[in-house]
Residue, then its C-alpha position, 0 to 999 in steps of 0.5 A: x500500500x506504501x506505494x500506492x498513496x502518500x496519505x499520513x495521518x496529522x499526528x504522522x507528519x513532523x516539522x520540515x516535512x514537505x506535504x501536499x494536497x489535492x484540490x477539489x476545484x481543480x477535480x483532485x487532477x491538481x495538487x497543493x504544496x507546503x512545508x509543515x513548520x510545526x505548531x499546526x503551521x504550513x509555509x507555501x506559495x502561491x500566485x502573488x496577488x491582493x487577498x481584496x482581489x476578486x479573480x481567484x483563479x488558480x488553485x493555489x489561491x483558493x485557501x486564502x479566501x478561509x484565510x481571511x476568515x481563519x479563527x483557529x490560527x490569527x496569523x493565517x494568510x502572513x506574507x511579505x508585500x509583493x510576495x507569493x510566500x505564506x504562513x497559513x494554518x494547516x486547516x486552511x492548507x489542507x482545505x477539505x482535502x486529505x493530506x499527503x507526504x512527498x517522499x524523498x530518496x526513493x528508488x529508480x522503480x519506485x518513482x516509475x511505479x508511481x501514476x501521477x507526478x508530484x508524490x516522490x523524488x529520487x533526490x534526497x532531503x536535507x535535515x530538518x534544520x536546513x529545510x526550516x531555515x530555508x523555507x523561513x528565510x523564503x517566506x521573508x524574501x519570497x521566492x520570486x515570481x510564480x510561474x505554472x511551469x517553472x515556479x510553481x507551489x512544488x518547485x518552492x517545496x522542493x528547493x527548500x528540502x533539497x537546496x536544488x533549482x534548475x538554472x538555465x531559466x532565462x536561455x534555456x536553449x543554451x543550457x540545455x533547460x527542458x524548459x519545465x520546472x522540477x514540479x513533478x505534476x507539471x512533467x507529468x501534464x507535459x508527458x501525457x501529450x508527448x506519450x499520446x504522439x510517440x505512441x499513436x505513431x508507434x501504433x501505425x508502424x506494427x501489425x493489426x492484432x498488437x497495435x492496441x497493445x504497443x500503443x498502451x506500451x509506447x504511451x506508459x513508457x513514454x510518460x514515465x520516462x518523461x517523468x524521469x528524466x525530469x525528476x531534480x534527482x536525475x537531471x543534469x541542469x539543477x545545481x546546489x542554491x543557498x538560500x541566500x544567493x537564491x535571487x541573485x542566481x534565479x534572476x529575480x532581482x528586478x527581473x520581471x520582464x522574465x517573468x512576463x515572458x515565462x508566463x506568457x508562451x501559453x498565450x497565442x500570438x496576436x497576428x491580426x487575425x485572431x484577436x478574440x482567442x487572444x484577448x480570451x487567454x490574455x484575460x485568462x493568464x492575467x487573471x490566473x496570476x492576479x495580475x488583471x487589477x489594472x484590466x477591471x478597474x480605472x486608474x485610482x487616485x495617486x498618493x499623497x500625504x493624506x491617503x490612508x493604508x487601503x489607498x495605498x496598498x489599492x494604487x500600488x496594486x494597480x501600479x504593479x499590476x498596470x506595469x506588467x499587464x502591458x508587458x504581458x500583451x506586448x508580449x504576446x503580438x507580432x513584432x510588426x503590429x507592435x511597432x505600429x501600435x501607439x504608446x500608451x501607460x494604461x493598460x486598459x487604455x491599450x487594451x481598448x486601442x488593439x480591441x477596436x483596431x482588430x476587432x473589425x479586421x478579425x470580422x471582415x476575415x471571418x466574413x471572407x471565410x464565410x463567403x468562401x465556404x457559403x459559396x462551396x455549399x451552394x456547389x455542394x447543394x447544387x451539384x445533386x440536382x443539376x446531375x438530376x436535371x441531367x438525368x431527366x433531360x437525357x431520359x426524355x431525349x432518349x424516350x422522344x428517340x425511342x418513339 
């Protein structure tokens, strides 16, 4: 049974221990990470964002709004500002889901028998001491930019037990990068469409009675060895981080352009055409990692000696999220479209300038294909009954002839 779940009981986990949960909204396909502090306390990371904020997208994000209400636990939800690294109580952690512990130092086969990612690692753990002061120090100075891919809730867990990060992340072609984080769910979601590839084209390459069985073959052994060779104890571009080099080795440091850029690869490319599936994924990741403030409301007032605390913190907010919500969708539009699109410091603003320059465009397109297949349904339609026509008049004549 040991290798088929990680499920502890509370009295079961100690201090330092990485531990985790599935997520009921995200149907249990996605998990939640932490290191376990003691005293019913848990340190873990999520998007960054405002606990005000009304776009809870992400799953990770999804015990803050307990954490605002929490009686248990007074401090529940403490982060530093601008940081995606909390304190919360383990309640509020676990939600209502069970809670897992992730295993480290395991065996070749025992990572390979396991169906999902994000349970185990073939790397070893630090002690106790080592993990505790890292993930302390994290939840003082943050651990960077959140990112699906690459800095994710089980990356933060993982560095902290282990001291590994994949370096490489801002020229991973150079380096050799896969291009995914140590997260082993997120190898996982990169496995299964690569298995789904290498063993559909397996299944054309052998006889009819085995082709069932060499697919099922190809796709398990493809995924697991993605899975594999993604593992932090197995890879060749993770090197030893202290924590207090951490930011200045990572890139972190005022580097939010990289971060736009990591998150926004999911996101199609505005060529002109689409615009519609684009501002839908704009909106979409902007809202995922919090950062769509400056997209729902208006500019607020700016500072001044006599704002309070909340207006502070509001325009702050919209300033942050204002700044990185242009980079955002400059990011993700074709180079020749950019250089004709007027400069603007309103991220709102911008985004109504390329909605009426390309809504019309994206129109006119979609007519031009509509009148182009509208046209070759009519052919599809009125082939039958020309050929009937045809039939009739060939009937008639050779019916007159025959008389």
């Amino acid at each position: 049974m040991d290798v088929l779940t990680n499920r502890v009981e509370r009295s079961e986990i100690k201090r330092g221990d990485h531990i985790y949960t599935y997520r009921a909204l995200a149907l249990y396909s996605y998990s939640h990470h932490g290191i376990f502090v003691g005293g019913n306390r848990v340190v873990h990371f999520s998007p960054d964002g405002n606990l005000n904020s009304s776009s809870w997208i992400s799953s990770d994000s999804s015990f803050c709004k307990s954490a605002v209400i929490c009686s248990s636990y007074p401090e529940c939800g403490f982060r530093q500002p601008n940081s995606g690294v909390l304190r919360s109580c383990l309640d509020c952690f676990l939600g209502n889901g069970f809670l897992y512990r992730f295993k480290y130092g395991v065996s070749g086969s025992f990572f390979l028998a396991q169906v999902r990612g994000g349970t185990c690692s073939i790397a070893n753990s630090d002690p106790p001491e080592q993990v505790i002061h890292r993930t302390m120090y994290l939840l003082q100075s943050g651990f960077g930019n959140y990112g699906v891919l690459l800095n994710n809730c089980e990356d933060f867990a993982l560095y902290c037990k282990t001291g590994l990060r994949v370096v490489g992340g801002r020229n991973r072609t150079e380096t050799g990068n896969t291009g995914v984080g140590g997260s082993g769910q997120t190898s996982s979601f990169v496995g299964v469409p690569v298995a789904a590839v290498v063993s559909s084209t397996l299944k054309w390459l052998v006889p009819i009675p085995v082709r069932m069985a060499a697919a099922a073959v190809g796709y398990a052994g493809m995924y697991c060895m993605t899975r594999y060779a993604n593992d932090i104890g197995v890879r060749e571009d993770v090197m030893k981080v202290a924590v207090e080099d951490l930011a200045e080795n990572m890139g972190w440091e005022g580097n939010e352009a990289y971060f736009v850029q990591m998150n926004s690869v999911l996101v199609p490319i505005l060529d002109g055409t689409n615009f519609t599936e684009w501002s839908q994924q704009v909106r979409f990741h902007l809202g995922f990692l919090d950062l769509d403030l400056a997209l729902r409301i208006n500019k607020p007032h700016a500072i001044t000696k006599s704002s309070n605390a909340k207006e502070r913190v509001m325009y702050k907010s919209w300033e942050r999220s204002n700044r990185l919500s242009i980079m955002f969708m400059r990011n993700t539009i074709e180079s020749n479209i950019n250089s004709v699109l007027p400069e603007c410091d309103n991220a709102k603003e911008f985004f109504k300038t390329v909605k009426k320059r390309f809504t019309t465009v994206e129109k006119r397109f979609q007519s031009a294909d509509n009148c182009f297949y509208g046209r070759a349904r009519i052919r599809q339609h009125l082939t039958p009954m020309l050929v009937f026509l045809w039939v009739i008049i060939v009937s008639v004549v050779v019916g007159l002839w025959l008389k």
